[in-house]
C-alpha positions in Angstrom: 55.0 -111.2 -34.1 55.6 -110.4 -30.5 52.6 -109.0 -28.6 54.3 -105.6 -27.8 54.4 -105.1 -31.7 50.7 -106.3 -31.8 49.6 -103.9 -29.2 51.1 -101.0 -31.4 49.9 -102.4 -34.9 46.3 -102.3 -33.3 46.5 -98.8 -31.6 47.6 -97.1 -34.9 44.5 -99.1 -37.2 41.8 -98.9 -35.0 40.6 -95.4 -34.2 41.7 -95.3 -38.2 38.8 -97.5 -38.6 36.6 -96.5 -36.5 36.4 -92.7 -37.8 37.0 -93.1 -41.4 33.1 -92.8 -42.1 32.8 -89.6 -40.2 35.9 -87.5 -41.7 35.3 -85.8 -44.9 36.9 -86.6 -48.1 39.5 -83.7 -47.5 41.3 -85.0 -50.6 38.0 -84.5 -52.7 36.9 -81.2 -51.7 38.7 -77.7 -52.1 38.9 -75.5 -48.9 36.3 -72.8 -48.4 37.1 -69.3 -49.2 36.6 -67.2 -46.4 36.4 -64.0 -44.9 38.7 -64.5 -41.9 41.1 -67.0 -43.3 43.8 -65.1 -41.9 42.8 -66.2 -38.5 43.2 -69.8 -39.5 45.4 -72.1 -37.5 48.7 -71.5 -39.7 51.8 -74.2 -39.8 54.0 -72.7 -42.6 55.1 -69.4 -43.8 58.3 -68.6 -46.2 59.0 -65.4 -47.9 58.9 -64.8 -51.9 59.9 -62.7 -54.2 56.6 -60.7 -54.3 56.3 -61.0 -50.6 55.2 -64.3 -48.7 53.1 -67.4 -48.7 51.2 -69.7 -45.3 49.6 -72.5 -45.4 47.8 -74.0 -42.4 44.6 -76.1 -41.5 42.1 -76.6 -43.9 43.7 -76.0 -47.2 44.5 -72.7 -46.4 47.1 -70.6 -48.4 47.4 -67.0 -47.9 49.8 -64.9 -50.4 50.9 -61.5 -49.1 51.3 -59.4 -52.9 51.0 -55.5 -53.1 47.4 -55.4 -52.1 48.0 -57.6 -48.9 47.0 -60.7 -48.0 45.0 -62.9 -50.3 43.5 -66.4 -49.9 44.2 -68.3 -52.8 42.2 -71.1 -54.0 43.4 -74.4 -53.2 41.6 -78.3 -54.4 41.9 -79.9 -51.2 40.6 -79.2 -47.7 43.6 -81.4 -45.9 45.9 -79.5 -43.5 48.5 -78.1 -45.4 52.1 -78.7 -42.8 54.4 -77.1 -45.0 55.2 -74.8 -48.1 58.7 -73.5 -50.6 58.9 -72.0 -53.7 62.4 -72.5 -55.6 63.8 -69.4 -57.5 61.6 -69.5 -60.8 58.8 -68.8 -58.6 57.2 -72.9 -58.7 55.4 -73.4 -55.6 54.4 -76.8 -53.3 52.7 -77.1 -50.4 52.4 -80.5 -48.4 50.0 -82.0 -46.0 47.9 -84.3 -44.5 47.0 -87.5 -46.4 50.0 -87.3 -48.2 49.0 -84.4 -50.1 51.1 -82.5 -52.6 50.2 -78.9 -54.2 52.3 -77.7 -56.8 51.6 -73.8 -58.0 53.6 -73.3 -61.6 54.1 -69.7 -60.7 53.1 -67.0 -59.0 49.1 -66.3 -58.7 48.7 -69.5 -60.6 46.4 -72.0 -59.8 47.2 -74.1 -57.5 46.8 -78.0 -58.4 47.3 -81.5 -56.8 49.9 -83.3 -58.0 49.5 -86.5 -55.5 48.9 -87.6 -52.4 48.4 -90.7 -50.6 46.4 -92.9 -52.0 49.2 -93.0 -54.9 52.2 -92.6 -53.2 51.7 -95.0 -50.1 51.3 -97.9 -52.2 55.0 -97.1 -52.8 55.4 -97.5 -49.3 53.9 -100.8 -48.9 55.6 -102.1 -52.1 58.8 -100.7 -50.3 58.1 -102.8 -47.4 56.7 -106.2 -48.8 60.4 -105.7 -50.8 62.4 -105.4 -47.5 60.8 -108.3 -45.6 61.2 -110.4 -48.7 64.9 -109.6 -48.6 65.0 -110.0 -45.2 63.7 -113.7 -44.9 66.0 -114.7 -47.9 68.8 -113.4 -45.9 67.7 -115.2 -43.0 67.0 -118.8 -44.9 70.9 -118.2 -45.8 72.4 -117.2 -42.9 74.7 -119.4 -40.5 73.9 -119.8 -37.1 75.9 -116.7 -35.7 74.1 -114.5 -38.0 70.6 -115.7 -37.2 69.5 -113.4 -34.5 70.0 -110.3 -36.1 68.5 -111.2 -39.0 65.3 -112.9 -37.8 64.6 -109.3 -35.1 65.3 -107.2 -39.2 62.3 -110.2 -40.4 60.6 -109.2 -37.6 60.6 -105.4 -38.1 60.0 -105.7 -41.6 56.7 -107.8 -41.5 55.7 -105.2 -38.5 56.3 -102.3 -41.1 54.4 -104.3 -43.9 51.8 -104.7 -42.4 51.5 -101.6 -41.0 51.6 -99.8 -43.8 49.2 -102.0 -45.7 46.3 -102.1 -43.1 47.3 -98.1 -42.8 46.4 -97.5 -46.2 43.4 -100.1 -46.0 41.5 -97.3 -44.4 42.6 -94.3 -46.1 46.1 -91.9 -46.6 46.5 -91.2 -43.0 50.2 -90.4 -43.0 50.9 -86.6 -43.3 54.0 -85.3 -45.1 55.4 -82.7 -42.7 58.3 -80.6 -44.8 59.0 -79.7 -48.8 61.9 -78.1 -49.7 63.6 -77.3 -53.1 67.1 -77.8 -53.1 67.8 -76.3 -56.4 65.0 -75.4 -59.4 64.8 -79.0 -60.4 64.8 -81.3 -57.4 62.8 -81.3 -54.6 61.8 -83.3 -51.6 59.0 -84.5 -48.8 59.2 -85.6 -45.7 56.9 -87.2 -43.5 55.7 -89.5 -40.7 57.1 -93.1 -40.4 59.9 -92.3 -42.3 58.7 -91.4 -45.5 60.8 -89.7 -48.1 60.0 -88.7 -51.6 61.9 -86.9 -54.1 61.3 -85.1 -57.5 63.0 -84.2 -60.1 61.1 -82.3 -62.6 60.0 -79.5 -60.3 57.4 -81.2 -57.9 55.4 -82.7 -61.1 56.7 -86.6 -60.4 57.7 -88.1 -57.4 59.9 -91.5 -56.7 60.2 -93.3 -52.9 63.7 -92.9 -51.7 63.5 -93.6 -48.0 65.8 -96.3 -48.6 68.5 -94.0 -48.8 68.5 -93.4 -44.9 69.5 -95.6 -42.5 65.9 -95.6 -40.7 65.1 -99.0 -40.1 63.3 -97.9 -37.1 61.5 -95.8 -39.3 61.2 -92.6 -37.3 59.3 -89.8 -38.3 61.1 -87.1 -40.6 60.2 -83.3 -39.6 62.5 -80.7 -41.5 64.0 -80.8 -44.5 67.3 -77.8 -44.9 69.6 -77.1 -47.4 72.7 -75.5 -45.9 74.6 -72.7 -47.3 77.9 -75.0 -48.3 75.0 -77.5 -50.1 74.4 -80.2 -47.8 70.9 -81.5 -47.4 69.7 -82.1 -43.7 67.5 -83.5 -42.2 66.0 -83.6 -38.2 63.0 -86.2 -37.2 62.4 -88.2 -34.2 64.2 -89.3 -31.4 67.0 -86.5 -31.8 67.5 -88.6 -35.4 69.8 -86.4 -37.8 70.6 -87.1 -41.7 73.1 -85.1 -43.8 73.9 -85.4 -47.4 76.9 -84.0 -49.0 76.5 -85.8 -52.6 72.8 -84.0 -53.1 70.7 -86.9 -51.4 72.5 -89.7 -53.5 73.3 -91.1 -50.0 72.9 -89.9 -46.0 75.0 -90.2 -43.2 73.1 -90.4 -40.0 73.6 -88.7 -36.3 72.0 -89.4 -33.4 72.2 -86.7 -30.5 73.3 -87.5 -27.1 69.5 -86.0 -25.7 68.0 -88.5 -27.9 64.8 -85.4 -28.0 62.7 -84.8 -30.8 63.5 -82.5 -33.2 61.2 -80.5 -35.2 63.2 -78.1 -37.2 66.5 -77.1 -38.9 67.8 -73.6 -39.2 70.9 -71.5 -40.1 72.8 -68.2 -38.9 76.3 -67.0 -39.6 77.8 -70.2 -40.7 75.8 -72.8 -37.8 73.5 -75.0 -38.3 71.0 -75.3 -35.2 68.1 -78.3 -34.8 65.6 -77.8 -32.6 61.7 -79.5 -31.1 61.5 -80.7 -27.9 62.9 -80.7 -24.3 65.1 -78.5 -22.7 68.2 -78.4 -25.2 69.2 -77.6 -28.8 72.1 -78.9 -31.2 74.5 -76.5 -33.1 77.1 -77.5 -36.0 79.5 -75.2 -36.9 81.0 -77.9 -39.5 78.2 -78.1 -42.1 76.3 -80.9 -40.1 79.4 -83.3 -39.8 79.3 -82.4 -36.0 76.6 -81.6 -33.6 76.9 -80.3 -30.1 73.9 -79.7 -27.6 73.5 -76.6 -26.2 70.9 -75.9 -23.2 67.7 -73.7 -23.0 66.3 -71.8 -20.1 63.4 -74.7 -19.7 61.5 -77.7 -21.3 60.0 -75.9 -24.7 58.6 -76.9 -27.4 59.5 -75.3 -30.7 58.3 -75.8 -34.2 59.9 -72.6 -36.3 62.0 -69.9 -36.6 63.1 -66.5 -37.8 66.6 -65.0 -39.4 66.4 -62.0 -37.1 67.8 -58.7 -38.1 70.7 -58.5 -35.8 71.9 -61.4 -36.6 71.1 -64.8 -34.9 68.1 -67.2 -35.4 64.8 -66.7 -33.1 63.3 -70.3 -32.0 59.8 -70.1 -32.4 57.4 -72.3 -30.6 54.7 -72.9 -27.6 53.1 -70.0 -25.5 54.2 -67.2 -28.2 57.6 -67.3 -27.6 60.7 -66.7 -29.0 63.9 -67.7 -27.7 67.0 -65.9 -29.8 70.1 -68.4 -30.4 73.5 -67.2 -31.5 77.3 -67.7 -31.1 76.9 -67.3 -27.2 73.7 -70.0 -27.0 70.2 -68.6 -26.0 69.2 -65.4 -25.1 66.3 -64.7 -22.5 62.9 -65.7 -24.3 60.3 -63.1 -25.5 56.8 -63.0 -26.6 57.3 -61.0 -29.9 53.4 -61.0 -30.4 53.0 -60.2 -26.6 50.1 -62.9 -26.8 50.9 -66.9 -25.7 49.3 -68.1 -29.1 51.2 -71.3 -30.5 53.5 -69.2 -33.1 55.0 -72.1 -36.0 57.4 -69.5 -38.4 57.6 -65.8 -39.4 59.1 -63.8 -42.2 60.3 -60.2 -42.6 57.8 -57.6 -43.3 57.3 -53.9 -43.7 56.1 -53.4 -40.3 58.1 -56.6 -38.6 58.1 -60.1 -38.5 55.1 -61.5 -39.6 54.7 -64.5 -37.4 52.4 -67.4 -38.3 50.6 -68.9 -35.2 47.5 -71.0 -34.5 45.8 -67.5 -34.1 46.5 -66.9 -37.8 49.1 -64.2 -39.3 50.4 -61.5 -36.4 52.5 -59.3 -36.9 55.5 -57.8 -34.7 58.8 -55.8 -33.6 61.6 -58.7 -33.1 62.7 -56.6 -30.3 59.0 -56.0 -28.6 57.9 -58.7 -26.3 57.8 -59.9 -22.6 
């Protein structure tokens, strides 16, 4: 293996290592009910038929019903990145370690389905399967051939044994998006390329990162069903995957910025992608076709908003919001009129109600400064 890839293997396993003793078994104990749990550091909200649902750090999940805001109780204590409901009302919520929460409907309990330390071991059997194939390939190839194949050998022992001294020391990779793309089938994406899908309405899950071209395995951030049906996803390195056969098979974009992106949105027929740096992309073409637009500066962005006007409000670092539409951005605003760290928001009777690492705040869309 060549040193550089040594070098990396170590960084990612050691301080795993070194602080598994001291970090509690977040799998194994449910997060505390508490009076403030409003002001939790919150990562996800989406709204539902009875109102709207966050999750955040700490196994916190707040449901907004016709008495307000609720915590609900939840099994695990693990960082919860992500939640969707699909249209009978079926609930999941993913997170760190792996974690997946399903909630059969609304007010229900909600229980964990997975996480981790059983659906990791699908990653390493993934990967032992790849390098296998790989060094068959190679022990066949001609000469011309040989190159390639023995750099593909080389990746797929580094992702091996990644993922096996990874999981030696506990589920460390978090999934980072859910999303339903119809009552039946949903999916999770997460770090190092992981990708999951289910069938039966979050109660199963199968690996099928395999269906991507990520060799590189790059992490996957947002998950978004379009309007005309396709399924896209946005991850690392300005990485883009769209799916027009229902995630049978992907077809893969790479922006010309070559920036992170962190989310996936859509507004009168475009399709915006969005994280870091100081650009966004835009297809008006159902995802076939991806153009970068500029922003006003280097930002960081992690959500958004449909906002009333029409349009799409980026949400991300120092409470603001930059609006996006036909013409490109918009000057940015702090809707909250704080700089807290705001991740998604949701219509409400008094305004958007934002989610931020300051907890749930609420405000006018066309207040801030």
């Amino acid at each position: 293996m060549r040193l550089d890839r040594c070098l990396a293997l170590t960084a990612l396993v050691w301080p795993i290592a070194t602080w598994a003793a001291e970090v509690p078994d977040q799998l194994g104990t449910s997060a505390i009910t508490a009076s403030r749990a409003a002001e939790a550091s919150l990562l996800d909200i989406v709204a539902t038929t009875d109102g709207a649902v966050a999750v955040g750090e700490r196994g916190v999940i707040l449901a907004l019903g016709a008495e307000g805001w609720k915590q609900e109780a939840v099994p695990v204590s693990a960082t919860l990145t992500a939640v969707d409901f699909n249209a009978e009302g079926v609930g999941l919520a993913v997170g760190h370690d792996g974690v997946i929460l399903r909630q059969a409907s609304p007010g229900a309990p909600w229980q964990k389905i997975t996480d981790g330390t059983e659906l990791f071991p699908l990653v390493i059997a993934a990967a032992k399967d790849r390098q296998t194939a790989a060094a068959e390939a190679l022990a066949e190839a001609d000469e011309s051939e040989r190159e390639d194949l023995e750099f593909e050998l080389e990746d797929a022992e580094f992702r091996f044994e990644t993922a096996e001294q990874s999981l030696a020391y506990g589920p460390a990779w978090p999934l980072l998006d859910v999303l339903f793309t119809d009552p039946a089938t949903a999916w999770a994406a997460g770090a190092y390329g992981i990708l999951f899908r289910s069938g039966d309405a979050g109660e199963t899950w199968e690996l099928v990162a395999d269906r991507l071209d990520n060799f590189e395995d790059l992490h996957l951030n947002a998950l978004h069903q379009s309007g005309a049906g396709s399924l896209v996803i946005a991850g690392e390195g300005g990485m883009l995957f769209r799916s027009a056969d229902a995630g049978a098979s992907f077809e893969r974009f790479d922006t010309n910025d070559a920036l992170s992106l962190f989310g996936l949105a859509e507004a009168d027929g475009r399709l915006y992608a969005y994280g870091f740096g100081n650009s966004f992309q835009v297809s008006e073409d159902d995802g076939i076709t991806w153009a970068s637009q500029r922003l006003p500066d280097n930002l960081l962005l992690i959500g958004d908003v449909a906002l009333p006007l029409g349009g799409v409000g980026l949400l991300g670092g120092s409470g603001l919001m930059i609006p996006v539409g036909p013409e490109g951005a918009a000057t940015p605003t702090r809707p909250t009129g704080t700089r807290d760290f705001l991740s998604g928001a949701v219509p409400g009777p008094e305004g958007l109600i934002f989610a931020s690492e300051a907890g749930l705040l609420v405000a006018d869309p066309g207040q801030g400064n």
